[in-house]
Structures are given as structure tokens and as C-alpha cells.
C-alpha positions, -999 to 999 in steps of 0.1 A, spaced: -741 -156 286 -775 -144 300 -781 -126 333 -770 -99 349 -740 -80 334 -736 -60 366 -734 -91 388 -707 -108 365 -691 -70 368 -688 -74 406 -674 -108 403 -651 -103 378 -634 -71 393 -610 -83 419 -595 -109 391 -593 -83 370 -577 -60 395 -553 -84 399 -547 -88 361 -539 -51 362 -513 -55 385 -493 -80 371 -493 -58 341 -480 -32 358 -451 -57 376 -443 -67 335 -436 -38 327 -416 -25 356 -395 -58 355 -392 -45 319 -376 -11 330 -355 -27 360 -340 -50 334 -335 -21 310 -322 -1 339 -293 -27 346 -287 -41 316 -295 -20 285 -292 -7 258 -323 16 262 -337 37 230 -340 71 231 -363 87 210 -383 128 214 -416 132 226 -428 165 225 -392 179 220 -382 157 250 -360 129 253 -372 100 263 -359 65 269 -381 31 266 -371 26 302 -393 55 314 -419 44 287 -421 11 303 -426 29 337 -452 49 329 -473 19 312 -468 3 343 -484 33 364 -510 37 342 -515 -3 348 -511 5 386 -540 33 382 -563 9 362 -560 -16 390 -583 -1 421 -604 9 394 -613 -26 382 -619 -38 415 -642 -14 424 -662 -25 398 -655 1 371 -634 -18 350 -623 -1 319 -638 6 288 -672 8 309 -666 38 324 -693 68 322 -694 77 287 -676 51 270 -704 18 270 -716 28 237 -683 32 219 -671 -4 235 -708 -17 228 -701 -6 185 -666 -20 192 -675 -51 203 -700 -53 171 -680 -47 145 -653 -72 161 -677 -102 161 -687 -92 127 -651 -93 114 -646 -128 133 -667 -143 105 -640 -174 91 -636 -153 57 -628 -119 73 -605 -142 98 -588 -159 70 -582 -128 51 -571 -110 78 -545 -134 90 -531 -134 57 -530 -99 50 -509 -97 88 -489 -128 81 -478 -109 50 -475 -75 69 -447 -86 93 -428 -107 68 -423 -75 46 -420 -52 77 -402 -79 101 -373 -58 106 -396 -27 119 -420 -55 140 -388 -76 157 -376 -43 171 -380 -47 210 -396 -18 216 -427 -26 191 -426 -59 196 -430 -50 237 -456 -21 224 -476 -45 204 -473 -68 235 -490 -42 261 -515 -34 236 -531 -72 233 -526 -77 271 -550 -45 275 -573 -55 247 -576 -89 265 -580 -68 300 -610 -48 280 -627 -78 267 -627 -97 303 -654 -73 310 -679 -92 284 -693 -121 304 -695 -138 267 -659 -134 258 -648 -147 301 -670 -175 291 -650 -188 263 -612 -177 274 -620 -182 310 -628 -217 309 -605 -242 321 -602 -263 292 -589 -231 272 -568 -209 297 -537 -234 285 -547 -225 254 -549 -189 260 -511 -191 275 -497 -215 246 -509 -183 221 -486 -159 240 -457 -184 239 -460 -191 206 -462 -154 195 -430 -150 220 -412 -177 206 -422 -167 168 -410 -133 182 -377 -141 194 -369 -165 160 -373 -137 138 -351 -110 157 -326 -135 158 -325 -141 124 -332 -104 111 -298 -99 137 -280 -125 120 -294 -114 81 -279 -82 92 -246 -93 105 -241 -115 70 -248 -83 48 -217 -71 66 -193 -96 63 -201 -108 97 -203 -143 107 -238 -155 127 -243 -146 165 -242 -183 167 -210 -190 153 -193 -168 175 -206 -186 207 -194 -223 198 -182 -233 227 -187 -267 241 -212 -271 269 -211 -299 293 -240 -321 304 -229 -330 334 -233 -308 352 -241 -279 330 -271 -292 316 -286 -317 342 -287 -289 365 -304 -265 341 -332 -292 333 -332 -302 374 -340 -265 382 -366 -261 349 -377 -295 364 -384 -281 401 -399 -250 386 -425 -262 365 -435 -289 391 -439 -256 415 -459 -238 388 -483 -270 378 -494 -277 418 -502 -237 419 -520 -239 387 -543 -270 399 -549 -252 433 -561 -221 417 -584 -236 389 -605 -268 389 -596 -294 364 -621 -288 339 -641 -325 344 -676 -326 333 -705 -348 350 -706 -388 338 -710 -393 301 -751 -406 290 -755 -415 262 -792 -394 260 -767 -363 267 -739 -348 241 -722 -320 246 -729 -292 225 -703 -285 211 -685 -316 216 -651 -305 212 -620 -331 208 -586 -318 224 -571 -290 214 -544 -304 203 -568 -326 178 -592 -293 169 -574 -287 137 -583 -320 123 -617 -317 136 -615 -281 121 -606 -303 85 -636 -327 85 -661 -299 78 -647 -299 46 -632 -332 39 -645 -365 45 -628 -386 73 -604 -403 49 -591 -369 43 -590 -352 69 -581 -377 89 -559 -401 71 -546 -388 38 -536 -350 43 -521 -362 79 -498 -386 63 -491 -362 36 -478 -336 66 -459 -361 80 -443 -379 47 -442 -342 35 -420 -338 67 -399 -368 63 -387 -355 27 -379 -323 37 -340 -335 39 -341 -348 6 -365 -320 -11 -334 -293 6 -309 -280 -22 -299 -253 5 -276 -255 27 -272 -227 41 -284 -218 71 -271 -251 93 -266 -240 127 -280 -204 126 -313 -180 127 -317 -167 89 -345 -158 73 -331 -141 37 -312 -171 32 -340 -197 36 -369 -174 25 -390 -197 10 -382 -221 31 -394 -203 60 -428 -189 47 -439 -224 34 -432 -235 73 -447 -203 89 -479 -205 69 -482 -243 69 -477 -241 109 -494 -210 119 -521 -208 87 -529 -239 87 -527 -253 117 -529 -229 149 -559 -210 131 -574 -238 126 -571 -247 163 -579 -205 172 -611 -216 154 -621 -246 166 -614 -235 204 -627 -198 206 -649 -193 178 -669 -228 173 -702 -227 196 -730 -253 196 -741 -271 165 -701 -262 151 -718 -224 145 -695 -197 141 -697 -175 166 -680 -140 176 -656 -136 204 -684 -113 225 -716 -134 208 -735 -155 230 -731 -191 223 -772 -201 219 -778 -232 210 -806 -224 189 -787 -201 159 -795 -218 129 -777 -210 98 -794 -219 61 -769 -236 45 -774 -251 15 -739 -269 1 -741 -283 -34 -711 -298 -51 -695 -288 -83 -712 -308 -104 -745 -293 -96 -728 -265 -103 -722 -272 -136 -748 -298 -148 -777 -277 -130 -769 -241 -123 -745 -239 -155 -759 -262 -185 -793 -256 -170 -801 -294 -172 -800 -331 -149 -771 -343 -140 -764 -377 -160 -779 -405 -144 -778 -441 -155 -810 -456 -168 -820 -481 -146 -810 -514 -145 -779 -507 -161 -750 -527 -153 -718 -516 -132 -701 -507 -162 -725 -479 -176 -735 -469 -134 -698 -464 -134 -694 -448 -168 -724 -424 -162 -702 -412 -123 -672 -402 -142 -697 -381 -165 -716 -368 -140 -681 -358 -117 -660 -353 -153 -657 -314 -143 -645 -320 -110 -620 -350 -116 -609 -329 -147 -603 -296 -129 -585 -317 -98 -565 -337 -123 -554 -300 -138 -545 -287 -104 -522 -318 -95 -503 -327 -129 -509 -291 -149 -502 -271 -127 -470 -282 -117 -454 -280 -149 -470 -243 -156 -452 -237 -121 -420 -247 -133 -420 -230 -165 -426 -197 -145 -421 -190 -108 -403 -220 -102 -376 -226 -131 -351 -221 -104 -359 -248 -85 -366 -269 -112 -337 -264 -125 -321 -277 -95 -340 -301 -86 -346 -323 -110 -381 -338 -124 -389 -362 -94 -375 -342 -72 -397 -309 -79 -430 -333 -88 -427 -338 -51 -423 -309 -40 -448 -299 -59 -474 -321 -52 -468 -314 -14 -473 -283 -14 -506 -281 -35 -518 -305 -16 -512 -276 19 -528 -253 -3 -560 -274 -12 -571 -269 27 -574 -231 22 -590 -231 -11 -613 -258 -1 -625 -236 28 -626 -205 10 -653 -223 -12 -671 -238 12 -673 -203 33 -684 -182 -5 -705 -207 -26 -712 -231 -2 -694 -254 -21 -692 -290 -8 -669 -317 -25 -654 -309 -61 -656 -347 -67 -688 -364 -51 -691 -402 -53 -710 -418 -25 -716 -446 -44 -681 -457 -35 -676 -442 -9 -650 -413 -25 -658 -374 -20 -632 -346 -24 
């Protein structure tokens, strides 16, 4: 965004004034609930005890202080003193936005709170970590680049479906670290102690009537306060730039910069979804039925969680916030211009190896050669990739079960564990086929256009 940042100061502080203060409500609804219901955690500060109820009270003053101050146009970090700091800040962020440092990153935290998800599913970090990324979004409101992007009305739904799927991820994982917990003791699940029956009439018609009634409430206030997000009449001498699908459809969008559409948009979707189907008969555990666990289903439960939040929602993250015109790569505080160019020059792996590593042409048949030698002369030419993805699919697999997987293997059966297997190499190929593309530019491992047949 160009212009004037002080203008788009002005005009952004009573919003963000307002953001402040329903902050500062949060976290006193926090307290109040802690107040009457409890447990509270006391802990020293200083050599004084303290309870996470008067934490969460003074967060929410120091949300009611930050309040007045935004609207009056001094919205915090740019207060006297601190532009340069927030200036380097917001540099180094947009540098570490790159898709690599992204990927890498989100692995490294996915990891992180697996290992330490009994420390992170505590309510009082969990809350912490909460009121730290509601202030780091209340900080970065005050870029007219990054408002641009989260502000707009096609993504604000996005914006609030991130929150509720960190919640929900959240509540999942203290529920089942609570229940690992109680079966380390002898202790049946917290769910099979509350079995009892529930009604649907009227117990749960009136529950969905209310939830009904509310969210009706909540939609007209929501299309009173923002416009629907309706551009002018399509032209066809006019395309958006970017022209995004849904965002509901960005993740497969996100997959056909590195697949073609048969991929991407046929074969790894029907793999999800027969890798879905199978799931019942793939299962040889069955424990956890009924209940939140995450030691008893371990694998189980990361091949979901980074499937679903990997491979999918950042994917989606990607394609919403960080894809600018021309499908660029662009940093959360970078101004989308439609003019960044990028020198990319993608090669497949058998230029790799014919040109860059033998030094020589890639075979080519002689002209006028039938379809027989044309064809004979492909396979040559794509022998190191079909080789090295024939290895992945049927070597692999039995290395695998000779190794880390003799377990399952073992209980599985041959089909059985081929499928699995294959499914789950197949999730993986999406990451390493990015990777390559984002390092060594690399394009297809298999390239065939003759027919029609890149991978």
C-alpha cells in the first residue's frame, strides 16, 4: 500500500482502539470466570504470590491503557523511539515468511508442542501464548500493508477460522494429555465417567435452536458491519491479479504450482479421500474408541495433525496471506506490486542429469523415427526420474518395514502395510516436491509432454 502512513494511522486508530478493548473485556471475562469457578494457579513473582486471576487482570489493564492510546493515533509499537526497532522487526519477519523458512518453521513448532504438549496445553500458557498473538496482530494492524491483506473482507473469516482452529486443536490436546494422565494412574477417561444418556428431545433440539438463534444474530451483525466483499462485473480484457479461487479451494490451487492439474487436482485428491475411506480397515488399534488420547494413538495422531494442518491449512495460510499478484511470494508487511519479478528458471531432473551432470544432450530420437524408438528414446531421456520414483514407491516401502516399521508390518500383513504405505508416501511427495521446487528450482522428476504425463 502506497500513500500516506499517517492518514491510514488516523483511520485505523479508533478500530484499533476498539480492538484494544475487547482485549481487555477477554481477559477480564477470564478472571471473572476464574474468580467464580476456579481452580486458579498460584505461582511467586518477585517473592510474591500471585494468582493467574490477577495476571489476567492486569493484562486486561494494560489492554485498557493501550486503548485511548491507539485512538489518538499513537498506536503501539510507533511510539517515540520505537519506529526503528518495529521498522527492523517488520524486516526480518517478511524475510523469514519466504515458503522455505515458513515450511521449516512450522515443522520445527509442530514438533516443539508435540514433545512439549504437556507444558503448551497448560491453561495458563496456552491463555499466555493466546494474549501474546492477539497483541502481535494489534501491532501489525498499524502496517497499512499487513490491514490490506488481513483486513479484507474475503479473509477476515479466514482470520477467525485460524483462531478456532488453534482453539479447538487446543482444547483436543488438553483433553487428551488429561485423559493420558488419568490412564497412567489406573484411571479410567474423563469420558467414560460422564456416560450418561442425553435426550434429543428436548435436550439437544434446544441446544441446536439456541446455537441456531445465535449464529443467525451474529451473521446479520457481521453483514451490517462489513460489505460483502463483491468485486465490479467480470471482462474478460480484466483478470484479477491475483486471481484467487476460495479459500476453501486455495490448497489445491497452492498444489498446481508444482503438479500438473491431473495431480493436483484429481489424483492426490482421490488419494486423500480413498486414503480416508481405508482408514477403518488400515486401523489395528483399538484403543482409544470413545476418548481424547494422544499416547495411545501416537502415530495415528501426528500422521492426521500434519496431513491436516502441514498440508493443508498452510497451504491455505499461503495461498490467502502470503500469495500477491503474478502468484509472488510476498511478506506479511511487503507491498503487493504487481510489477516484482522473480528469475526463475525451473529445469527438471533430467536436465539435471543428462546436462548439468553427464555434461551432454539429453537423448533425442533421430528424426523420422517411428513411435516405437520416439517412445523408447522418452523412457531414456526420463530413465533417472521414473527410476528414482519407481524406488520411492515399491523400495522404499519394504526398507521401511525392515526398519521403523517391522511392528506394523508385522501386524498388518503385506497388503495391508503396501497400503498404508503407499498412502502415506504419496502425503509426503507434496512436501518434498515443494522443497525442490523452492531450493533447485526443480520442476517435474518425470517430464513427458509428449503424452501429456509430468510428475
Amino acid at each position: 500500500m502506497h500513500g500516506n502512513e499517517a492518514e491510514f494511522l488516523q483511520t485505523a486508530a479508533t478500530p484499533l482502539g476498539f480492538y484494544y478493548l475487547v482485549l481487555c473485556a477477554i481477559n477480564w471475562g477470564a478472571a471473572a470466570w476464574l474468580w467464580r469457578h476456579g481452580p486458579t494457579t498460584r505461582f511467586h513473582v518477585l517473592g510474591f504470590p500471585v494468582t493467574d486471576m490477577v495476571v489476567w487482570l492486569v493484562v486486561g489493564a494494560l489492554f485498557f491503557v493501550l486503548a485511548p492510546l491507539a485512538m489518538i493515533g499513537l498506536p503501539f509499537p510507533l511510539w517515540p523511539g520505537l519506529e526503528g526497532g518495529w521498522l527492523a522487526t517488520k524486516s526480518v519477519v517478511n524475510e523469514l515468511s519466504g515458503p522455505v523458512m515458513l515450511t521449516v518453521g512450522s515443522l520445527a513448532m509442530f514438533t516443539l508442542l508435540f514433545v512439549g504438549r504437556r507444558f503448551f496445553v497448560r491453561p495458563i500458557v496456552a491463555w499466555s501464548l493466546f494474549n501474546l498473538v492477539l497483541l502481535a496482530m494489534g501491532m501489525s494492524m498499524t502496517d497499512p500493508n499487513f490491514t490490506a491483506i488481513v483486513a479484507k473482507p474475503d479473509n477476515v473469516p479466514i482470520v477467525g477460522l485460524v483462531y478456532l482452529l488453534g482453539f479447538f486443536t487446543w482444547l483436543a490436546a488438553w483433553k487428551a494429555v488429561r485423559n493420558d494422565d488419568r490412564l497412567k494412574q489406573g484411571l479410567p477417561p474423563e469420558e467414560k465417567e460422564d456416560s450418561e444418556k442425553v435426550l434429543v428431545w428436548p435436550d439437544l433440539v434446544y441446544t441446536e435452536l439456541i446455537c441456531m438463534i445465535a449464529l443467525t444474530a451474529f451473521l446479520l451483525v457481521w453483514s451490517i458491519g462489513l460489505q460483502a466483499p463483491l468485486e465490479e462485473p467480470s471482462s474478460t480484457v480484466k483478470t484479477p491479479n491475483p486471481s484467487k479461487a476460495p479459500w476453501y479451494f486455495l490448497g489445491l490451487q497452492e498444489m498446481l504450482v508444482y503438479y500438473d492439474p491431473w495431480m493436483a487436482g484429481v489424483v492426490l485428491p482421490s488419494v486423500v479421500l480413498l486414503g480416508l475411506m481405508a482408514i477403518p480397515y488400515l486401523d489395528f488399534n483399538k484403543k482409544g474408541s470413545g476418548y481424547y488420547t494422544i499416547d495411545e494413538r501416537r502415530f495415528a495422531y501426528l500422521v492426521f495433525q500434519f496431513g491436516f494442518l502441514e498440508l493443508w491449512v498452510m497451504l491455505i495460510i499461503l495461498g490467502t496471506f502470503l500469495r500477491g499478484p503474478n502468484w509472488n511470494f510476498f511478506g506479511p508487511f511487503e507491498y503487493w506490486d504487481a510489477h516484482k519479478v522473480l528469475a526463475q528458471n525451473n529445469i527438471d531432473l533430467s536436465q539435471f542429469f543428462w546436462e548439468r551432470g553427464l555434461g551432454r544432450m539429453m537423448p533425442k530420437a533421430p528424426p523420422g523415427s517411428g513411435t516405437g524408438t520416439e517412445l523408447a528414446y522418452i523412457l531414456l531421456r526420463e530413465s533417472p526420474g521414473i527410476i528414482a520414483v519407481l524406488a520411492y514407491l515399491f523400495v522404499l516401502p519394504p526398507l521401511m518395514a525392515a526398519t521403523v516399521f517391522r511392528k506394523f508390518f508385522a501386524k498388518m500383513g503385506f497388503f495391508r502395510y503396501m497400503l498404508l504405505a503407499n498412502l502415506l508416501l504419496l502425503m509426503a511427495a507434496l512436501p518434498i516436491k515443494m522443497v525442490f521446487r523452492w531450493t533447485v528450482n526443480l520442476k517435474y522428476f518425470i517430464s513427458i509432454p509428449e503424452y501429456f504425463l509430468n510428475f
